[in-house]
C-alpha positions in Angstrom: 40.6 -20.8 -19.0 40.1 -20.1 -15.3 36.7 -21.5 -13.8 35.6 -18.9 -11.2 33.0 -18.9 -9.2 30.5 -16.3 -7.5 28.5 -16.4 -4.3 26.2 -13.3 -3.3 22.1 -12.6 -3.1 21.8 -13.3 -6.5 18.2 -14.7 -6.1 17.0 -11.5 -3.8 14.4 -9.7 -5.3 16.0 -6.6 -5.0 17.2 -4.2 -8.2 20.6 -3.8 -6.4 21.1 -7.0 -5.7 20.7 -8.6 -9.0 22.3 -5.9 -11.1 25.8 -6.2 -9.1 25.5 -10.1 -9.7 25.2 -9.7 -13.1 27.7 -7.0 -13.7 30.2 -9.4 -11.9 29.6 -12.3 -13.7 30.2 -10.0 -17.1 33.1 -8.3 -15.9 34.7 -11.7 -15.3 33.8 -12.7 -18.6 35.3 -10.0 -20.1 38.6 -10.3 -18.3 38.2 -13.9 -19.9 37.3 -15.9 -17.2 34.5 -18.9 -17.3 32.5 -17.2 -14.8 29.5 -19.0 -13.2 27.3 -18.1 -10.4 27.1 -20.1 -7.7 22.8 -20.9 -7.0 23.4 -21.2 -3.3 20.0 -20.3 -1.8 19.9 -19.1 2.0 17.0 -19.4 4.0 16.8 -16.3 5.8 17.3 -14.7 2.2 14.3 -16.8 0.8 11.7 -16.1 3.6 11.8 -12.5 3.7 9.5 -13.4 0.5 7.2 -15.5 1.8 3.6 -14.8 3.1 3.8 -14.9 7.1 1.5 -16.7 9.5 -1.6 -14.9 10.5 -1.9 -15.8 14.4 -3.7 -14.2 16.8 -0.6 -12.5 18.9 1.1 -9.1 19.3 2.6 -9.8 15.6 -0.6 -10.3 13.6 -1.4 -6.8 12.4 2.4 -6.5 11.5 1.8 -9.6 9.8 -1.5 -8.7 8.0 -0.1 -5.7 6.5 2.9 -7.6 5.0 0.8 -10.2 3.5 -1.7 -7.5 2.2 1.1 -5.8 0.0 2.8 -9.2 -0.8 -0.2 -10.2 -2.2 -0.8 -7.0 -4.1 2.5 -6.6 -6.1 4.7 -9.2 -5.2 3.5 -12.2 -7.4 4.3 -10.3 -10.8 7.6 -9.0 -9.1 9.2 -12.7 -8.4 7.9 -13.1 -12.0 9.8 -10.6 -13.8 12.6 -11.0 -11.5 12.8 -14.7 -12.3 13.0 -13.7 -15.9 15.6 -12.0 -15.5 17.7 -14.7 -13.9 17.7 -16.4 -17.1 20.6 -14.2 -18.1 23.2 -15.7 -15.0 25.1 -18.5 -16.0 24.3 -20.6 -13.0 25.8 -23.5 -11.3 23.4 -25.6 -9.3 23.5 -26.8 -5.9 20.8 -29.3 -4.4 21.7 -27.9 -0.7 24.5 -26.7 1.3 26.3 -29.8 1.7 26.9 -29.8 -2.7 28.8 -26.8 -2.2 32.2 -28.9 -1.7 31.6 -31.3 -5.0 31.1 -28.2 -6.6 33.9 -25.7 -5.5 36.3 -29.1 -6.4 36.1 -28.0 -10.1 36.2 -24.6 -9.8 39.6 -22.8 -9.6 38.4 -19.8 -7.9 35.3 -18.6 -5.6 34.0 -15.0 -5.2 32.0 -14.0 -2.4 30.2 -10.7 -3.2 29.6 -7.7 -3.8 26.5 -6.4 -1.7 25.6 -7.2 2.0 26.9 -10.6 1.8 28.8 -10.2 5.5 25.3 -8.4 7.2 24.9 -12.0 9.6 21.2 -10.7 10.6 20.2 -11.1 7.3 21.7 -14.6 6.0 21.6 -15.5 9.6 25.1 -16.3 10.6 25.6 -18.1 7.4 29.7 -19.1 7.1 28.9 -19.6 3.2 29.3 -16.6 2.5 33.0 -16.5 4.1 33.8 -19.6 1.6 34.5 -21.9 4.3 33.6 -24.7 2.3 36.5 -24.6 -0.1 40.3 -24.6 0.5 41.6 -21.2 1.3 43.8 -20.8 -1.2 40.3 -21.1 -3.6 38.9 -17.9 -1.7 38.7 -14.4 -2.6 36.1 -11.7 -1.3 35.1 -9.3 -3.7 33.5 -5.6 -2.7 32.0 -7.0 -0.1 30.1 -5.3 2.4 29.3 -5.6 6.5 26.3 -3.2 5.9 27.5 -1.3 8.8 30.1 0.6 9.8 29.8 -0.8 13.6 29.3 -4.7 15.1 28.2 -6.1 17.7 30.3 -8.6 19.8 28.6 -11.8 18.7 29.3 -10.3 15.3 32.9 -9.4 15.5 33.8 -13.3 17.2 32.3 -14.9 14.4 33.4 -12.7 11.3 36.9 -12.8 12.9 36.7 -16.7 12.8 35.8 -16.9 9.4 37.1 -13.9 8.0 40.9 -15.0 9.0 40.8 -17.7 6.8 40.4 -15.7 3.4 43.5 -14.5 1.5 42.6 -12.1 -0.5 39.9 -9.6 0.9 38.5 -6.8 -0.8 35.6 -4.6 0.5 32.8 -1.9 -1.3 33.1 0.6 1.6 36.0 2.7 3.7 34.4 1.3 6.8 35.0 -2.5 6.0 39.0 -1.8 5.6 38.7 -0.6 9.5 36.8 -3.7 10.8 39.0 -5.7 8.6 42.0 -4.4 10.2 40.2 -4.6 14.0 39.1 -7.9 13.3 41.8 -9.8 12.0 45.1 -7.7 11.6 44.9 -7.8 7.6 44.5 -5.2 5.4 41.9 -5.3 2.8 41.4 -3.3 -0.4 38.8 -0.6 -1.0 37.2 -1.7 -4.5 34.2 -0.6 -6.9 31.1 -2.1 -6.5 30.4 -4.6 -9.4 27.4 -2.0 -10.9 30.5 0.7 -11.0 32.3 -1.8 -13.1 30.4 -1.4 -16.1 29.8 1.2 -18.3 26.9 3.3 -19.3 26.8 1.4 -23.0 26.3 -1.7 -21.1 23.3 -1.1 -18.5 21.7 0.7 -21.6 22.2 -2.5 -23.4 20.2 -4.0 -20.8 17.3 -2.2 -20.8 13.6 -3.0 -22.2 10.4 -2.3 -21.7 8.1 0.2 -22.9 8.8 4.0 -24.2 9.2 6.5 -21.9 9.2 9.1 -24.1 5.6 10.4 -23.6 7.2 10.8 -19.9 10.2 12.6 -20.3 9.7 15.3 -17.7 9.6 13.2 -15.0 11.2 12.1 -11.8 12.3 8.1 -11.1 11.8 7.5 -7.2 13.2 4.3 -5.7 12.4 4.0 -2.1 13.3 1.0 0.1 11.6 0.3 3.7 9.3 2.6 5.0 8.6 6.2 5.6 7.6 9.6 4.3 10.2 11.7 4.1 11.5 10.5 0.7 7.1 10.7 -0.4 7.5 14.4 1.0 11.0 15.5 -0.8 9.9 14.3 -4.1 6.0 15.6 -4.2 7.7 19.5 -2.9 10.6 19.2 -6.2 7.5 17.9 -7.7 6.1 20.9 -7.8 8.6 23.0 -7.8 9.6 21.9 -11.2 7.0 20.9 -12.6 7.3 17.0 -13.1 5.7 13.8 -12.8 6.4 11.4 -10.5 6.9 7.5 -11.2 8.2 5.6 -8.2 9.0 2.1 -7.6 8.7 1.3 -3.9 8.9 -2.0 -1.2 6.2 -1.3 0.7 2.6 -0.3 0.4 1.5 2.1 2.7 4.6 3.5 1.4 3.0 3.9 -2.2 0.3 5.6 -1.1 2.2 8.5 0.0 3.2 9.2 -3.4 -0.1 10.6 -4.2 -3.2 8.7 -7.0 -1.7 11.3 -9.2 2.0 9.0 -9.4 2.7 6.2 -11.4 3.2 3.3 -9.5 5.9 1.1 -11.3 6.8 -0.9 -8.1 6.9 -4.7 -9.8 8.7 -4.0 -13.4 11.5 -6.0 -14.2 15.0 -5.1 -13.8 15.6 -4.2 -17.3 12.6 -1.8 -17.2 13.6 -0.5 -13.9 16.9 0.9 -15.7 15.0 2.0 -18.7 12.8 4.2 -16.1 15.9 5.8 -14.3 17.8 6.2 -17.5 14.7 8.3 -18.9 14.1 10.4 -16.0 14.8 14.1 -15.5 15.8 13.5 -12.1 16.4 10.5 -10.0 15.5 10.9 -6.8 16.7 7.3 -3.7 17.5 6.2 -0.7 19.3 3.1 -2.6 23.0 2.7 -3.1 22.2 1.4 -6.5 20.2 3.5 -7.5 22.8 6.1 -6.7 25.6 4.4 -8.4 23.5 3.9 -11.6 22.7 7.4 -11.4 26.2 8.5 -11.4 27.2 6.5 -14.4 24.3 7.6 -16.5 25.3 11.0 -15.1 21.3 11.4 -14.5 20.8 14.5 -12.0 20.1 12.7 -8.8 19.4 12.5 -4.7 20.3 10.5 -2.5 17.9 10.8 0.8 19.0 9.5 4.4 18.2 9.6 7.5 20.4 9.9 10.7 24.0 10.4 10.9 26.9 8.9 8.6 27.5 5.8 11.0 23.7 4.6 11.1 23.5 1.2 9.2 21.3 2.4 6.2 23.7 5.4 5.6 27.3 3.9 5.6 27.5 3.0 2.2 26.0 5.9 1.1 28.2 8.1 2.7 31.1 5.9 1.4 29.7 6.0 -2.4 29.1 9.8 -2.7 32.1 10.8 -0.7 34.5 8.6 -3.0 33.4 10.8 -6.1 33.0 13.7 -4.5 29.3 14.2 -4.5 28.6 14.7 -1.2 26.0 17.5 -2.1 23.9 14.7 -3.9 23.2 13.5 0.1 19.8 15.1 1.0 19.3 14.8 5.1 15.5 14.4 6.3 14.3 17.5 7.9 16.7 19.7 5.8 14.4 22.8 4.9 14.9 25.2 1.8 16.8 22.7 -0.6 17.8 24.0 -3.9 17.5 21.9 -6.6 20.7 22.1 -9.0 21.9 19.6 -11.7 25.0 17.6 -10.8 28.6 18.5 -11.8 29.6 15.2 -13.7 33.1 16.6 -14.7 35.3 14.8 -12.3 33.2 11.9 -11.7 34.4 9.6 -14.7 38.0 11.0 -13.8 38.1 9.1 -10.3 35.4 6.3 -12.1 38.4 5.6 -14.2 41.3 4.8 -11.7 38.8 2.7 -9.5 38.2 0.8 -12.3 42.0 0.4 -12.9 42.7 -0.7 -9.2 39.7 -2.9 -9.0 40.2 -4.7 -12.1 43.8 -5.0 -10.7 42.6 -6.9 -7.5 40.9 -8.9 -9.7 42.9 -10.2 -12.3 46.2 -10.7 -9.3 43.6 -12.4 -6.6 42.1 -14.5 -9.4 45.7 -15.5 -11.0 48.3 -15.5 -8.7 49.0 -14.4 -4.9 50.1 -11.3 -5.4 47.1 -10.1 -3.0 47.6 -12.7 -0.5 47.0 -10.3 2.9 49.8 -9.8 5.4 49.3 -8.8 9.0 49.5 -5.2 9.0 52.0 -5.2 11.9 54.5 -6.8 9.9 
């Protein structure tokens, strides 16, 4: 049996993030492989976690507010989250120079899915291009650049380290044209892990207390800032006569949402999907959230801002546009929405054949060279 393992933001505490890791690792367990997660811990990752220093300069209110709302919810977050790690079959790494004693006994490494190739946030880290295993050992899996454009200090180091990975796959349309730009290959357009599994296994997964005495309501998950997404959901709200519970990243954030919401913003992952899978509507900025939408076939929203290309909305765009539910994209500012339940009917259709293709990549990148990527010129 094949040992494979899987590098990614499998420690963020981030729904997404932790839900495509563990949908990975199964999937490769179902295909039969002894799948294992790799516990490489970047730095950058870790300190977006971590109380700042209060200092009397230009960033101390900035600061203050973080701290305030880290303080708050954040504790019984990393708690839940940390419980929830206890499903990953992990192997551990003492610091970055263990990573070559322990890819030596694996036959395989993953890098991905999720943001894993967005350098501002692991901070130029080459991990996560597998440069400390032989290439032949290396495979990208839905990986993503978290935008659709780079700048040039990006492009000269992805190129470098990008090169030297056979098989490259990629979660959004975007990455197969900077793939191309950058180093002449061609990569394949895959699933995101979360897509990977079914609705029978993320209910599986779910705990936590009844909803039931909640039914009519709608599941908000908002990431970073702003109102718009507070202003959408109170107006449908209304409209339709729900409740609201939201689970949010930031504070002043949750007070938009009104005294009269339930704020759910440090549950555990499993109770996370409980709440969405029990809602009437789901209403998100999060690519997740979408994706987990669409195979629960919940009625949903997906909010942006800005145009297609902006680096929140890429993978959105890319999602929605794959199944055809581009009229599940709600722009900020757009006046006189109508609120209309989803058409699910061709969904699992085209949620079928990527599932065929990506398990394909898969199983040929992880037992022969079948995907070993040619310059495109040729």
């Amino acid at each position: 049996m094949k040992k494979i393992g899987i590098v990614t933001y499998h420690n963020a505490i981030n729904y997404g993030a932790v839900f495509q890791a563990f949908a990975l690792q199964q999937y490769l367990l179902d295909m039969g492989f002894d799948a294992y997660i790799i516990n490489y811990r970047n730095s950058s990752i870790e300190e977006q976690y971590k109380l700042k220093p209060l200092r009397i300069n230009k960033d101390f209110i900035t600061n203050l507010k973080w701290d305030i709302q880290n303080l708050v919810y954040l504790p019984a977050k990393k708690k839940n989250f940390r419980i929830w790690e206890k499903r990953f079959k992990l192997l551990s790494v003492t610091d970055k120079n263990n990573l070559r004693e322990i890819a030596h006994n694996l036959d395989k490494i993953i890098v991905g899915s999720d943001q894993v190739w967005k350098l501002k946030a692991n901070n130029f880290d080459s991990a996560y291009f597998l440069d400390f295993v032989e290439e032949d050992k290396r495979i990208s899996y839905a990986a993503s650049f978290g935008a659709s454009k780079l700048e040039d200090k990006e492009r000269d180091f992805i190129a470098r380290y990008l090169y030297g990975i056979p098989c490259i796959s990629v979660r959004e349309e975007s990455g197969i044209t900077l793939v191309k730009e950058l180093t002449g290959k061609k990569a394949e357009h895959v699933l995101d892990p979360v897509l990977l599994m079914d609705k029978v296994f993320w209910i599986s997964n779910m705990s936590g207390k009844s909803t039931r005495l909640l039914k009519d309501y709608i599941f908000v998950y908002q990431l970073g800032t702003g109102d718009y997404l507070p202003q959408f959901v109170r107006k449908m709200a209304d409209e339709m006569n729900l409740k609201i519970i939201y689970v949010a990243d930031n504070l002043l954030t949750m007070l938009k949402y009104g005294f009269h919401s339930r704020n759910k913003s440090s549950i555990d992952p499993s109770g996370f999907l409980k709440l969405l899978y029990g809602a009437r509507i789901v209403c998100t900025n999060s690519f997740h959230a979408s994706a987990l939408s669409m195979i629960m076939h919940k009625d949903f929203y997906t909010v942006i801002k800005g145009n297609e290309n902006d680096l929140w909305n890429t993978r959105m765009y890319s999602l929605l546009k794959s199944f055809n539910l581009e009229s599940r994209l709600v722009h900020v500012g757009e006046k006189d929405k109508h609120f209309y339940p989803c058409k699910f009917d061709k969904v699992s259709e085209i949620l079928t054949e990527y599932r065929k293709t990506s398990r394909l990549f898969l199983q040929q990148s992880l037992t022969g060279n079948e995907y070993a990527l040619k310059d495109t010129k040729g």
